[in-house]
RODO-2510 file (C-alpha; in nm, 4 decimals, decimal comma):
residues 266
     n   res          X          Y          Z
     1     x     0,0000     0,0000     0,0000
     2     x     0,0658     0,3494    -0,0470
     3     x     0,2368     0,5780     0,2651
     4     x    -0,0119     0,9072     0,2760
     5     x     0,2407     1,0767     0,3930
     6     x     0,5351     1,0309     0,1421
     7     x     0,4802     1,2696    -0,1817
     8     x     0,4856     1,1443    -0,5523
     9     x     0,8054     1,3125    -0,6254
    10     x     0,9780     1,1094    -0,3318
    11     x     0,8399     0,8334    -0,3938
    12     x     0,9863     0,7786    -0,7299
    13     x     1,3094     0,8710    -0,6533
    14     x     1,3042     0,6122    -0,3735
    15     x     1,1755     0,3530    -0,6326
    16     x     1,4272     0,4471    -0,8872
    17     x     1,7289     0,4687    -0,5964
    18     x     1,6552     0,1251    -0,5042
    19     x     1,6470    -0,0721    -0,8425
    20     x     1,9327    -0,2264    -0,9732
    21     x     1,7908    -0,1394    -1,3489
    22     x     1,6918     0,1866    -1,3385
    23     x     1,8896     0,3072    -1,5773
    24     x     1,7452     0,0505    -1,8218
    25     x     1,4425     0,2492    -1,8402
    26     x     1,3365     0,4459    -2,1102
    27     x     1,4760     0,8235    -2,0879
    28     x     1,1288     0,9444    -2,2111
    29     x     0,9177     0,7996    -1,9465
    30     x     1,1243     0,8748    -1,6717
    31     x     1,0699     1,2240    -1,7767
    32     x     0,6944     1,2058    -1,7937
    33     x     0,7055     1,0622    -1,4601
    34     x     0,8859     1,4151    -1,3975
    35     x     0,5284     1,5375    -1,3846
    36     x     0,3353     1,2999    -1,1770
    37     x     0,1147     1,4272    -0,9300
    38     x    -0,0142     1,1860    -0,7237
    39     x     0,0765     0,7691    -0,7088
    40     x    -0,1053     0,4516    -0,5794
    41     x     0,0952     0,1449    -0,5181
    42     x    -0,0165    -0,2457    -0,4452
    43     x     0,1091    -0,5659    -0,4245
    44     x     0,0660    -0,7643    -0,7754
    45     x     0,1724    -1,1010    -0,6742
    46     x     0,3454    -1,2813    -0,4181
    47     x     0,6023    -1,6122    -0,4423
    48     x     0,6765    -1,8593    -0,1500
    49     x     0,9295    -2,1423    -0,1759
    50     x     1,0745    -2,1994     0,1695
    51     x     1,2571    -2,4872     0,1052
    52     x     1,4455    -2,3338    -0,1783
    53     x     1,5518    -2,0401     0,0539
    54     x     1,3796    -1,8359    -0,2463
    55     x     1,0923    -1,5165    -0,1663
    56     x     0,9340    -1,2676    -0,4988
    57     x     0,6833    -1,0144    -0,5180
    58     x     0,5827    -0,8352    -0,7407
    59     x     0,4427    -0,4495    -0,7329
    60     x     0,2268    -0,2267    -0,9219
    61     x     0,3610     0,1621    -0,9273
    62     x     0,0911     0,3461    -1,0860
    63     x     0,1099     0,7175    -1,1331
    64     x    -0,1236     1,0242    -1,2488
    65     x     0,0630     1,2489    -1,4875
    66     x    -0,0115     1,6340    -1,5301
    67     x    -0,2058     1,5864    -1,8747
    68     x    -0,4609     1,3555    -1,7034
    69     x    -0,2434     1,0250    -1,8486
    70     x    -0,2011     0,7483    -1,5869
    71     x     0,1434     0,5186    -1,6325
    72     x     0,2153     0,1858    -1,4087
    73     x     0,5607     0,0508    -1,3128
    74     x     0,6043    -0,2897    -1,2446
    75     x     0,8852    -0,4009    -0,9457
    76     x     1,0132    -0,6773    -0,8755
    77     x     1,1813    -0,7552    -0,5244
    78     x     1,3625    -1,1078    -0,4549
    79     x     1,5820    -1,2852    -0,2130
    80     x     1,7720    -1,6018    -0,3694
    81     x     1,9105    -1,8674    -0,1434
    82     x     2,2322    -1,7012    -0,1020
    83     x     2,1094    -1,3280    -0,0379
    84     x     2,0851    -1,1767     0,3142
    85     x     1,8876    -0,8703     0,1417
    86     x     1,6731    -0,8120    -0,0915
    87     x     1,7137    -0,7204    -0,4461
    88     x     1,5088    -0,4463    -0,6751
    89     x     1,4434    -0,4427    -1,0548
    90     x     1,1708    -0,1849    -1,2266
    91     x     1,0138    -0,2189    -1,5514
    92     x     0,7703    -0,0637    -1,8239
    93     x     0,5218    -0,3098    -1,8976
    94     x     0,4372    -0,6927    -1,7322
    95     x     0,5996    -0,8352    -2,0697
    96     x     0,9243    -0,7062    -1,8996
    97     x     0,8441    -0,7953    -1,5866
    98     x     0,7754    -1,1763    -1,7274
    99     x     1,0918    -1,1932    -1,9192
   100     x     1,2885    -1,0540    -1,5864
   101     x     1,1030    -1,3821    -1,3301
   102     x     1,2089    -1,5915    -1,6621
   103     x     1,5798    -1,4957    -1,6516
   104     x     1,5840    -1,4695    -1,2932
   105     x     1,4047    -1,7920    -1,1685
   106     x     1,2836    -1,9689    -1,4786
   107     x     0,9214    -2,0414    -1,5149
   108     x     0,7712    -2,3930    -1,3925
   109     x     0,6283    -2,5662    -1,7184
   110     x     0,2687    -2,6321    -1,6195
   111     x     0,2239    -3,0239    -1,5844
   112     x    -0,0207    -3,1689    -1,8010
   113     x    -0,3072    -3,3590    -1,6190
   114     x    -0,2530    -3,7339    -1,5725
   115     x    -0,4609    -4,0120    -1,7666
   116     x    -0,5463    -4,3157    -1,6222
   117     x    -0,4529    -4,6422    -1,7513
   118     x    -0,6761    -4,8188    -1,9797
   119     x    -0,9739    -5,0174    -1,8016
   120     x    -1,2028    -5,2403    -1,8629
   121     x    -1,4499    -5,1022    -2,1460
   122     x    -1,1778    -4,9286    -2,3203
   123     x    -1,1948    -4,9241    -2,6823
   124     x    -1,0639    -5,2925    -2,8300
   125     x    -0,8971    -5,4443    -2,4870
   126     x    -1,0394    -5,5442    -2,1688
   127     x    -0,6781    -5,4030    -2,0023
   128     x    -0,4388    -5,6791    -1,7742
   129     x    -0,5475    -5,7551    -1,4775
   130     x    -0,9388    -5,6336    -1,4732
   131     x    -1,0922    -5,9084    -1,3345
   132     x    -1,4892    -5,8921    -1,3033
   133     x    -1,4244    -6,0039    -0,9620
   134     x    -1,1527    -5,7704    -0,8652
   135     x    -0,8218    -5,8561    -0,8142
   136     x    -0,5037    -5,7242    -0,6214
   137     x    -0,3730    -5,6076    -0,9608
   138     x    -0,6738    -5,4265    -1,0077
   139     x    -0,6007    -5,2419    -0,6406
   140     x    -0,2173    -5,2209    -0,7391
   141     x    -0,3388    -5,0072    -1,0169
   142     x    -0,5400    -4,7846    -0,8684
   143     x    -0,3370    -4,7249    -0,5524
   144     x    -0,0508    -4,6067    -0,8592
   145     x    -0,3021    -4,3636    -1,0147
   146     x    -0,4319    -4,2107    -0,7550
   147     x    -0,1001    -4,1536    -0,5463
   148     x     0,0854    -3,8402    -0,5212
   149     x     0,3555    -3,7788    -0,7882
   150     x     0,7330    -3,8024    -0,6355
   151     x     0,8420    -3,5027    -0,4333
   152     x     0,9566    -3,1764    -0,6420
   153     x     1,0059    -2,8482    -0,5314
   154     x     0,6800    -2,6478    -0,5827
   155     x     0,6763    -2,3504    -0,7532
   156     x     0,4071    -2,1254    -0,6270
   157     x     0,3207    -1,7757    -0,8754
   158     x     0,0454    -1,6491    -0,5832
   159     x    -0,2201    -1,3540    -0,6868
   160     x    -0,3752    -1,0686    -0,4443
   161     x    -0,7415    -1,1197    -0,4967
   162     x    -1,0088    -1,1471    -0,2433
   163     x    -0,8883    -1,4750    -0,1510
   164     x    -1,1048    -1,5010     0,1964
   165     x    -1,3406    -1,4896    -0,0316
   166     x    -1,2872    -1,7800    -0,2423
   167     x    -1,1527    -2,0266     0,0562
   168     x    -1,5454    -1,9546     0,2013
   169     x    -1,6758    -2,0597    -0,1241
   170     x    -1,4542    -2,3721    -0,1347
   171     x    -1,5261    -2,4465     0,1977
   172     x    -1,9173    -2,4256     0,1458
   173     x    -1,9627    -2,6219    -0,1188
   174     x    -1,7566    -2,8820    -0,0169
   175     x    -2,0128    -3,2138     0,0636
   176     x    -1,7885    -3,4452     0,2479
   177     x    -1,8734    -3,5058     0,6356
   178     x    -1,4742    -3,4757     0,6850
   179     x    -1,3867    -3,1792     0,5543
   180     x    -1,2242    -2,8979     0,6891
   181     x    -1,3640    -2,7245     1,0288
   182     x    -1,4386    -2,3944     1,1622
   183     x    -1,0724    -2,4232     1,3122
   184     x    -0,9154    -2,4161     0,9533
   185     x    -1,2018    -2,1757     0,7934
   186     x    -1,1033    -1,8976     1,0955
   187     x    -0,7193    -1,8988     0,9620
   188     x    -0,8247    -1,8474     0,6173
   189     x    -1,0146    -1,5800     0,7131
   190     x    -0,6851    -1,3967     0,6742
   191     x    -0,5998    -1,5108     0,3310
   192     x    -0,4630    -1,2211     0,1125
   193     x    -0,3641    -1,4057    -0,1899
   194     x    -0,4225    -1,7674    -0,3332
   195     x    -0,3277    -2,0073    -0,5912
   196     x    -0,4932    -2,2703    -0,7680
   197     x    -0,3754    -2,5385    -0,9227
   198     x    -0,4842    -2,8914    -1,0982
   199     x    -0,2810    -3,1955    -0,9794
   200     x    -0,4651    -3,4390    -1,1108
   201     x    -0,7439    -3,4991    -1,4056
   202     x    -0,8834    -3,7975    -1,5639
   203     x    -1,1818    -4,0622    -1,5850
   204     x    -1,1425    -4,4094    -1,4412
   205     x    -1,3980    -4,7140    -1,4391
   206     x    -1,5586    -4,7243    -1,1108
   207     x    -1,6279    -5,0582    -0,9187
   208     x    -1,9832    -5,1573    -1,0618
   209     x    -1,8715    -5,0579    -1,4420
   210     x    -1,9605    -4,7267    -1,4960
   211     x    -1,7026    -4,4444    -1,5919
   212     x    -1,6483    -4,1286    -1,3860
   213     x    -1,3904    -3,8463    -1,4102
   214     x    -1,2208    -3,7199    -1,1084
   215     x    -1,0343    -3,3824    -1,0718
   216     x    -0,7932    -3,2625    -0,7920
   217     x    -0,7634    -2,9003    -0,7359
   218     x    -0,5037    -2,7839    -0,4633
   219     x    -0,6134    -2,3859    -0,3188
   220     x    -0,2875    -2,2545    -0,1861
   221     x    -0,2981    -1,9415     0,0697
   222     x    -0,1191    -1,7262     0,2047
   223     x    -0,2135    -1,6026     0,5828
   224     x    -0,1234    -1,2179     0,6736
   225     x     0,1262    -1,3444     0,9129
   226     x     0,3413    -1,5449     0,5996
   227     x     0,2195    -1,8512     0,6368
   228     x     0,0891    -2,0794     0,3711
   229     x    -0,2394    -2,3123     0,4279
   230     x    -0,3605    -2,5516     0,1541
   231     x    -0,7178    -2,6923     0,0331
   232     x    -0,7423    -2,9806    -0,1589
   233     x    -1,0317    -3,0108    -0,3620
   234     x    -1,1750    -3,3318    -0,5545
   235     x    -1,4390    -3,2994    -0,7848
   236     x    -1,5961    -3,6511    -0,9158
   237     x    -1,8921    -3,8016    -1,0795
   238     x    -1,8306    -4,0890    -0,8538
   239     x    -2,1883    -4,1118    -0,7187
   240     x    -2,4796    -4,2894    -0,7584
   241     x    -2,6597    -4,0948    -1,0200
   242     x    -2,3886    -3,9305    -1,1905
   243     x    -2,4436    -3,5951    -1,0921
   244     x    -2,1092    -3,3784    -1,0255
   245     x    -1,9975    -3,3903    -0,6479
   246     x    -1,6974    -3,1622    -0,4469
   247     x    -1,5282    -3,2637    -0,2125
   248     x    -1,2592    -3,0951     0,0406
   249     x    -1,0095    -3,2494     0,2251
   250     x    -0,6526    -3,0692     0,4426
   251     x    -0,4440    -3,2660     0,2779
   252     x    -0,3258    -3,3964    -0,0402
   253     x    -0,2674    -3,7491     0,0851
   254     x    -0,6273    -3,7545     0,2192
   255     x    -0,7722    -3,6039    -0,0775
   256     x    -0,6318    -3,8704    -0,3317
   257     x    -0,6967    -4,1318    -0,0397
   258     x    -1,0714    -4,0049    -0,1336
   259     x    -1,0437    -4,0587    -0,4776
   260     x    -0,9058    -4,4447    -0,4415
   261     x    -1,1938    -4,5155    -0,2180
   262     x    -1,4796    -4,3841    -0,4740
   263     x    -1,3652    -4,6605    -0,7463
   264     x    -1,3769    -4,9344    -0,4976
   265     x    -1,7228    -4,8680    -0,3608
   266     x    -1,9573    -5,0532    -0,5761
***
């Protein structure tokens, strides 16, 4: 946010004094900015990855010029694992801004969603092991489809929305009996900014025969006091009728846990 009390003028020379590209910046716009008259700052996005030893954020500088023009500067402030302090870069546009996290961090190739293994009813083959009886092959299977990927470092990109917001809405339409409580729904209450993304997606053949497709969703947050606090959300077909069900569990382990047991129930 913004200090009231610090004027335009000193504000951008602050900004400017502290960024380790400033001269990078176009000569023009810096003298525009000459003529701003009032500013509004706010935080863009935020980036946790404590194990790494790594911390971004990223800020929006926007300014009101004397001919009525408004102009936005984008900063970037990171720690690596080997800095004690923190580091300043300013730019002209978010294409910048993107090429800068690029060169500075590299950007996390978004994983595709997995598919399951052929089973029975697939197209030509009744797939090994799919025994109308069930079989421990059959449980071997699913236990490998459902389970959490090997351990990677998690790249999280987070955004400054109302993100209270949306952990209420996940929370309330979340049908499961075991979902989170009231104790996990008063942290989140302090959620500034949130993250969502898919870890899993695909349709497997249920118990009784039918097909169903099953989705996990994990809701990262982050807490006012740094923390971070995830939902995981499963959305299935896995029900008697078909119809579309959600599901919300603290955990991933328990969430894909979930998704093993709706194939086996017949």
């Amino acid at each position: 946010m913004s200090d009231p009390y610090e004027t335009t003028e000193a504000h951008l020379e602050r900004l400017l004094g502290r960024a380790l590209n400033s001269f990078d910046l176009p000569d023009a716009l810096v003298e525009r900015l000459g003529s701003a008259l009032a500013h509004s700052s706010s935080l863009y996005t935020t980036h946790h990855s404590p194990s790494a030893g790594l911390w971004r954020e990223t800020h929006r500088h926007t300014y009101l010029l004397s001919d009525g023009e408004t102009v936005s500067l984008w900063e970037l402030a990171y720690r690596t694992k080997d800095d004690r302090h923190s580091r300043h870069e300013v730019f002209a546009s978010r294409e910048e801004l993107s090429l800068a996290g690029a060169r500075l961090f590299g950007e996390a190739a978004a994983e595709p969603a997995l598919s399951p293994p052929p089973g029975p009813g697939a197209a030509g083959e009744e797939g090994p092991g799919w025994g109308a009886d069930g079989t421990e092959e059959d449980l071997a299977l699913l236990s490998a489809l459902f389970a959490a990927p090997d351990p990677r470092e998690r790249h999280r990109e987070y955004t400054v929305e109302d993100s209270a917001d949306h952990a209420r809405r996940v929370l309330r339409r979340a049908e499961n009996a075991d979902r989170p409580g009231q104790e996990v729904a008063a942290l989140l209450r302090s959620a500034y900014a949130h993250q969502i993304t898919q870890a899993f997606g695909g349709r497997q053949s249920l118990a009784d025969g039918r097909d169903a497709g099953f989705s996990l969703y994990e809701h990262a947050f982050v807490l006012l006091d740094g923390t971070e606090l995830s939902l995981w959300e499963v959305e299935h077909t896995a029900t008697p009728d078909g119809r579309h069900m959600c599901e919300v569990y603290a955990s991933e382990p328990a969430a894909r846990g979930a998704m093993e047991l709706r194939t086996r129930v017949r």
